[in-house]
C-alpha positions as CSV (number, residue, x, y, z in Angstrom):
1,X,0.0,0.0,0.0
2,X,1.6,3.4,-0.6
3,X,2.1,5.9,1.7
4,X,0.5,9.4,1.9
5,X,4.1,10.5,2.3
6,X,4.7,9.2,-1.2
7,X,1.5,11.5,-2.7
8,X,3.2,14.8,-4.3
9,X,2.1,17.2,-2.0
10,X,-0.3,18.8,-4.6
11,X,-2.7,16.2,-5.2
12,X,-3.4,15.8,-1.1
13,X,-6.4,17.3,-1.2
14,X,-6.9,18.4,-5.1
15,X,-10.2,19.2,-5.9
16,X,-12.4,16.4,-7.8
17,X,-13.1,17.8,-11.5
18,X,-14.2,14.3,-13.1
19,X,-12.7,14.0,-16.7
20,X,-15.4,12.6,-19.0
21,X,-14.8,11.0,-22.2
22,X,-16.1,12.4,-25.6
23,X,-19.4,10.4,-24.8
24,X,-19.9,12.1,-21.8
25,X,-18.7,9.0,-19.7
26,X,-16.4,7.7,-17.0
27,X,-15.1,4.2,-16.3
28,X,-16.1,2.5,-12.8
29,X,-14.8,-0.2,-11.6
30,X,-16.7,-1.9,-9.0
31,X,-15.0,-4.4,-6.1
32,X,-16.6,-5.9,-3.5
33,X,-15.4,-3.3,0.1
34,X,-14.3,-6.4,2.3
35,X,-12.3,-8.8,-0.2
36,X,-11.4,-6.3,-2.8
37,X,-12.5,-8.8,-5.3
38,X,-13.8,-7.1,-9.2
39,X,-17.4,-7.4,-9.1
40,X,-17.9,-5.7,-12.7
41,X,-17.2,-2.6,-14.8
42,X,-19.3,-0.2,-16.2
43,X,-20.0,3.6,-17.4
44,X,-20.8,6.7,-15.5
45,X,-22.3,10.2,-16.2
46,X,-22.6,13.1,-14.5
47,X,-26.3,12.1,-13.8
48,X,-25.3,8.8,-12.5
49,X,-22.3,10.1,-10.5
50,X,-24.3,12.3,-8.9
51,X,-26.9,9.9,-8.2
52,X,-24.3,7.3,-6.6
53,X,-23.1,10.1,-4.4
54,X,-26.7,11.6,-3.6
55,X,-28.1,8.2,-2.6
56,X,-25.1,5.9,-1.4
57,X,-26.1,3.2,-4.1
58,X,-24.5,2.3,-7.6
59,X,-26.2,4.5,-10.7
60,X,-24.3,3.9,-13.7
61,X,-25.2,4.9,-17.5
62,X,-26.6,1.7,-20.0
63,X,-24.9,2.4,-23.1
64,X,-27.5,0.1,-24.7
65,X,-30.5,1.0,-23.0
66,X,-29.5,4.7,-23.3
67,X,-30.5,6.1,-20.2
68,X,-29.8,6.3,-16.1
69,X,-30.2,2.7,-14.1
70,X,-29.4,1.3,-10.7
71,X,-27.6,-1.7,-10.5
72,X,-30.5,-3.6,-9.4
73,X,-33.6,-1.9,-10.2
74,X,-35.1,-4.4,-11.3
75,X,-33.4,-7.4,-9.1
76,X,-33.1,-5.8,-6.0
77,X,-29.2,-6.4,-6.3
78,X,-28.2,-2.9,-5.2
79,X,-24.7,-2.1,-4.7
80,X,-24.4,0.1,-1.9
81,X,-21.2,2.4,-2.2
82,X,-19.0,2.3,0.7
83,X,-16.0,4.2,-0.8
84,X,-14.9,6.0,-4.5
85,X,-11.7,6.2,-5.7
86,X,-10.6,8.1,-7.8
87,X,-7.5,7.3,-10.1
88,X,-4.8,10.2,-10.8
89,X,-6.6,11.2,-14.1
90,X,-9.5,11.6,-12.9
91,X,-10.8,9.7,-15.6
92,X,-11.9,6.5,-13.8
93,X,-13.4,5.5,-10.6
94,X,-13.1,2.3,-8.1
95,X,-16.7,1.7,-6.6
96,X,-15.9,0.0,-3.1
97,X,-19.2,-1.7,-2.5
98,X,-21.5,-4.3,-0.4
99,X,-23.3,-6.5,-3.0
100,X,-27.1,-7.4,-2.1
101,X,-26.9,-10.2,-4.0
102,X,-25.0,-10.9,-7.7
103,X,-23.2,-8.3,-9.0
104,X,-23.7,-10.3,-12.9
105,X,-27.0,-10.1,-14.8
106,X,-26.4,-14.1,-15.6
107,X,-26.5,-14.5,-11.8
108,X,-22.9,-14.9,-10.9
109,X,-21.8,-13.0,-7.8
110,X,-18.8,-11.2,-10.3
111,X,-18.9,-10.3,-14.2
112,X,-15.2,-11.7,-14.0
113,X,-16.2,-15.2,-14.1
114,X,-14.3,-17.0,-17.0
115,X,-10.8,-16.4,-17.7
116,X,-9.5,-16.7,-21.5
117,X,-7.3,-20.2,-22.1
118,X,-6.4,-20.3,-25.4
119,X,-9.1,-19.1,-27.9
120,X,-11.9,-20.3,-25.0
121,X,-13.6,-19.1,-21.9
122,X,-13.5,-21.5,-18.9
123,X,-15.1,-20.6,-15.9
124,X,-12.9,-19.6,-12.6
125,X,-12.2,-21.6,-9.9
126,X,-12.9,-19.9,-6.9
């Protein structure tokens, strides 16, 4: 783990401008806040960043669907935000989070659930 001592002094306590990409968006990665396990990625706007930070539960932008959603709207597997971080460029966020329930749409607790061998998927062993 690095040491605040190791931060250049300027970026202590730099205020957070969010850098969105040409499509308006920001990458989030989301772990799971005890194991720091990857739970899944997705998209953020300013809408949806504001709405994580407003209500304490993942809001991310569907690129398909177009439009605002909650992870787990429709489930009920919320992910309630614990912690953001916030990488040097400001460019992308890590979503610290307790999972109520899967964090995948096909039911798996992570999106990360097969690993590429060879030209194949093959589920994880976990």
């Amino acid at each position: 783990m690095q040491q605040t001592s190791d931060i250049p002094s300027e970026a202590h306590r730099a205020p957070f401008t969010p850098k969105f990409d040409a499509a308006g968006l920001l990458t989030a990665i989301v772990t799971d806040a005890d194991t720091g396990a990857i739970l899944m990625l997705a998209h953020m706007d300013a809408e949806a960043l504001a709405k994580t930070r407003e209500t304490g539960l993942a809001h991310f932008h569907s690129r398909s669907r177009a439009r605002l959603w909650m992870k787990g709207e429709t489930s009920g597997n919320t992910l309630a935000v614990e912690r953001i971080l916030v990488d040097c460029d400001q460019d992308a966020l890590v979503l610290e989070c307790r999972a109520a329930g899967p964090a995948c749409h096909t039911g798996a607790p992570s999106c990360f659930y097969r690993e590429l061998a060879g030209d194949v998927l093959r589920p994880v062993n976990t």
